[in-house]
N, C-alpha and C positions, 0 to 999 in steps of 0.2 A: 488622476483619481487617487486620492490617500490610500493607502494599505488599509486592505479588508472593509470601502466603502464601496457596498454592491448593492445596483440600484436595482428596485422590485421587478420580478419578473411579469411582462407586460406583450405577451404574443399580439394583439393589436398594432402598437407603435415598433414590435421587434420586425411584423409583415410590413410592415408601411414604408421602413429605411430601408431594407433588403428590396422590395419592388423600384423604388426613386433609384439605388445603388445597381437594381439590374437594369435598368431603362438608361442611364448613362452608362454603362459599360458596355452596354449594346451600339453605344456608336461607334467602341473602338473598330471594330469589324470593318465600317465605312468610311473613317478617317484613316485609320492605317492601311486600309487596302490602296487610298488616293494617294496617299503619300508616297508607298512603297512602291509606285509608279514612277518616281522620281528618286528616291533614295534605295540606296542596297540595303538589306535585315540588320547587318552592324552598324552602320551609320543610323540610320533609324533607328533603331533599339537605345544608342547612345542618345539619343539627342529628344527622345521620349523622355525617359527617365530624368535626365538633366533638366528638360521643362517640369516635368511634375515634380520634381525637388525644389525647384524656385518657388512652384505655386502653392506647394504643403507647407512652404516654411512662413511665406507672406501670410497666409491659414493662419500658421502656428504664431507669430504677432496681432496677427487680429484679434486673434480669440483668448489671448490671454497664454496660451498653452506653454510659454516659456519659461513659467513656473513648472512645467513636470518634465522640463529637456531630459535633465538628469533621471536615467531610468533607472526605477528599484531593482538592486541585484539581480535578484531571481526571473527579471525580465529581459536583461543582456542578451545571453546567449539566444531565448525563442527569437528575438524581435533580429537581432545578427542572422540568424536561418531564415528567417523568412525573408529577409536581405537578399542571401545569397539563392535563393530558392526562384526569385522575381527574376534578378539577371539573369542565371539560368535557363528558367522559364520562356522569357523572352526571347531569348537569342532563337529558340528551336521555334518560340510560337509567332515571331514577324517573319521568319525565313519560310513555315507553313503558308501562313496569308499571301505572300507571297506567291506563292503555286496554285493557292484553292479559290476555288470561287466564296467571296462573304460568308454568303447565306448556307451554302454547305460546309464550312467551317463553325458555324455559330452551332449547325445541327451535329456537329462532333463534339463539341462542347460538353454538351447534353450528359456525358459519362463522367462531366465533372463532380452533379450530385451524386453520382451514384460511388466512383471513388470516396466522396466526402461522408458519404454514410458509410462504406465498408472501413476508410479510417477510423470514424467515429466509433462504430463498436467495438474496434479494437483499442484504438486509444481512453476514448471517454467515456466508453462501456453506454453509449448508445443502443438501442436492440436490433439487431438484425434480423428480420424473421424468412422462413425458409420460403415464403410464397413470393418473396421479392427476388427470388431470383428468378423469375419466370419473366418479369419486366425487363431485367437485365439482357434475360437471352434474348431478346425482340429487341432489343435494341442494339447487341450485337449481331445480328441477322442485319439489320437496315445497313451498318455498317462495311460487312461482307456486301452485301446488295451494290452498294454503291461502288465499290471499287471491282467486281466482276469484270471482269473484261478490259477494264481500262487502269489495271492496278499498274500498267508505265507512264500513265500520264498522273494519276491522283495517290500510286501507292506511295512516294516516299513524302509526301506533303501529310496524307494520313499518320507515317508513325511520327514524323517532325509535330506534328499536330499533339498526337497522345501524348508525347513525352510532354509535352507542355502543360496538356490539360494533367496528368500525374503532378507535376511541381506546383503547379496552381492547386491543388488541392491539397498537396503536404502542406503547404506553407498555410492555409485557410484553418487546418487543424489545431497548428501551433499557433495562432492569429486568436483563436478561441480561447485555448489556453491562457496565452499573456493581457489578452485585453481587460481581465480582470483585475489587474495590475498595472501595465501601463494604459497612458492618454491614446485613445485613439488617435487623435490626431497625432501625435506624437511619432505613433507605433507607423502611421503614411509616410511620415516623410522620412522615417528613419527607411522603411522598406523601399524608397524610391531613389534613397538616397545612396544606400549599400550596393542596390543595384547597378544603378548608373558608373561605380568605382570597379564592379565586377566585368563591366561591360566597357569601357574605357580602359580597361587592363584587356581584354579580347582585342579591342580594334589595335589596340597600342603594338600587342606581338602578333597578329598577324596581316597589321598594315592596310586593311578597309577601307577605311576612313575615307570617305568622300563629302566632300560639302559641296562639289559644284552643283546645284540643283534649282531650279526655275523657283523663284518666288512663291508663286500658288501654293505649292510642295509644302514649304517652310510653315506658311499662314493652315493650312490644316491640320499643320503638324502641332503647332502650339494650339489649335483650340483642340484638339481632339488631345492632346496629355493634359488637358483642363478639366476636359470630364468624365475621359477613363480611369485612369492608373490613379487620378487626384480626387476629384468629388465621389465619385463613384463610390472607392474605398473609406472616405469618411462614412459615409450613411453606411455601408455595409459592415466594416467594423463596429457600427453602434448597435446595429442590429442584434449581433450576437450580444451585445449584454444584457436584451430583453427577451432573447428568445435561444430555443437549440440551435446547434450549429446544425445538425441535417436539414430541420426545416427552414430556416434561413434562406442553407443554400439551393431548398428544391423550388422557389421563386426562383431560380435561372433557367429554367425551363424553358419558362417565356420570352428569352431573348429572341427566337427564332421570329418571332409575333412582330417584334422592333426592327429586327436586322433586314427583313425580307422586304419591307415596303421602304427601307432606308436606302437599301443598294439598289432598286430600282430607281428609285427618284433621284439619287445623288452620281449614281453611278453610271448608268442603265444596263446593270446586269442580274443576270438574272440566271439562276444555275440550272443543270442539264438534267433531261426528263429524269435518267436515273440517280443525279444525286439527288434530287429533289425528292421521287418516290422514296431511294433509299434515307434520307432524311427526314420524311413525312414517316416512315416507319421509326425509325429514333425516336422522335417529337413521342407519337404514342407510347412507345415503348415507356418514355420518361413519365408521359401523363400519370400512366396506369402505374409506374413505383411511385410516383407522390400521392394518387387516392391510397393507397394500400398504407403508407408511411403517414399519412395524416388523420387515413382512420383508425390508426392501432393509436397514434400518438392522443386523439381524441377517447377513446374507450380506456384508454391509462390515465386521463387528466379526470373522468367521472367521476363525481362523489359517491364515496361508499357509505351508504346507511349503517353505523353500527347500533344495534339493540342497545337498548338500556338494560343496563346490570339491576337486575330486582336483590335487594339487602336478600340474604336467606334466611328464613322463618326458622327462630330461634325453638327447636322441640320444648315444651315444657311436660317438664319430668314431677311428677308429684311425687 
């Protein structure tokens, strides 16, 4: 997109790419869980990124997008972080999936909007208001909840988990930022692209790197970097140039809705009474900041009636 072409702001079609972006991202949960059955977290994590870099580029000739390769200055350096922010991310959030059941992983998630709204106020001067933090703490309770007792089999998946969901939200913030600027499409494959070079430099010095792995493995592997890390982030990056980045991101709520009937049917699992409770508490916890966060952002978009200025009645002085 040309410098300083910014398309109308349009919350209808801004919810509409943000739900499609959260309904395929919702299968990385079931596709990387199948996979990682067969692959170790750096192996996997490498060879994600390497497919969704093939598929964002083939995108990127389809669609024309090889006219914006070259990115405007001022877009380098966000679109390079949010590069390196994905490798990162990754490595900690397929070594998580890894340990966690899906569907209690997808309910971790859940603090991703909530992250993304406390970045926002600080970064994009979003509003934070002080009654959301009552959601928060209900949603760290379901957290605590879930790991009670069994913090040696789920606690170190939990912080491998947050640090994840933390980078996935940094990077979501500056994603706001530069999309202004750069081609979304563009700004995917360069994110999947920077990643894959961060994470091939991991396997590379600490030696990983496994391919021997069954066929089936391989084939879920390529269609699920098709529709997570690759489609997904198209609609979702487009999202934000019709709508806020908080609201955008509180449509990921709903992955729990996608994940839960996926991993059962593809998987047959299905997570333990307490994550589930303590999950089921998150899930609300999150509802309850997106009514609060959508009815303040709805009472702010209101039309204000201003009066009409009456001219003043000129005294006449005899």
């Amino acid at each position: 997109m040309p410098k300083g072409d910014h398309p109308p702001r349009d919350p209808a079609k801004g919810f509409l790419f943000a739900l499609a972006g959260t309904a395929l991202l919702s299968t990385n949960f079931v596709t990387a869980k199948y996979a990682l059955q067969g692959f170790n977290p750096p192996t996997f994590a490498l060879l994600w990124t390497i497919s969704a870099s093939f598929y964002s580029f083939l995108i990127v000739l389809a669609t024309g997008g090889w006219r914006h390769f070259i990115l405007p200055r001022p877009s380098v350096l966000p679109v390079a972080l949010i590069g390196v922010g994905t490798g990162i991310g990754m490595l900690f959030g397929w070594e998580a999936l890894s340990r966690l059941d899906p569907s209690f992983t997808a309910f971790l998630s859940r603090f991703r909007p909530v992250l993304i709204i406390i970045l926002s106020s600080l970064v994009l001067r979003e509003r934070l208001s002080f009654k959301e933090l009552f959601p928060i703490g209900v949603m760290l309770l379901g957290c605590v909840w879930s790991a009670v007792g069994r913090w040696e089999v789920v606690g170190t998946g939990i912080l491998l988990a947050s640090t994840a969901i933390f980078m996935a939200s940094v990077q979501q913030v500056i994603a706001k930022i530069a999309v202004s600027r750069a081609h979304p499409t563009i700004m995917v494959f360069y994110r999947v692209f920077i990643a894959a070079l961060i994470i091939g430099t991991w396997n590379l010095v600490t030696g990983q790197a496994d391919f021997d792995v069954p066929l089936s493995h391989w084939l879920v592997l390529a269609l699920g970097a098709l529709l997570g890390p690759t489609l997904s982030f198209h609609l979702m990056y487009r999202s934000y140039r019709y709508w806020d980045l908080s609201r955008s991101s509180m449509v990921l709520i709903t992955q729990p809705l996608f994940v839960l009937p996926l991993a059962y049917v593809f998987l047959d699992l299905f997570p333990a009474r307490r994550e589930l409770l303590g999950g089921g508490v998150i899930f609300l916890g999150a509802v309850w900041l997106t009514w609060i966060h959508f009815s303040a952002g709805k009472r702010a978009e209101l039309p204000v009636a201003v009066p009409k200025q009456v001219a003043p009645v000129r005294e006449v002085t005899e």
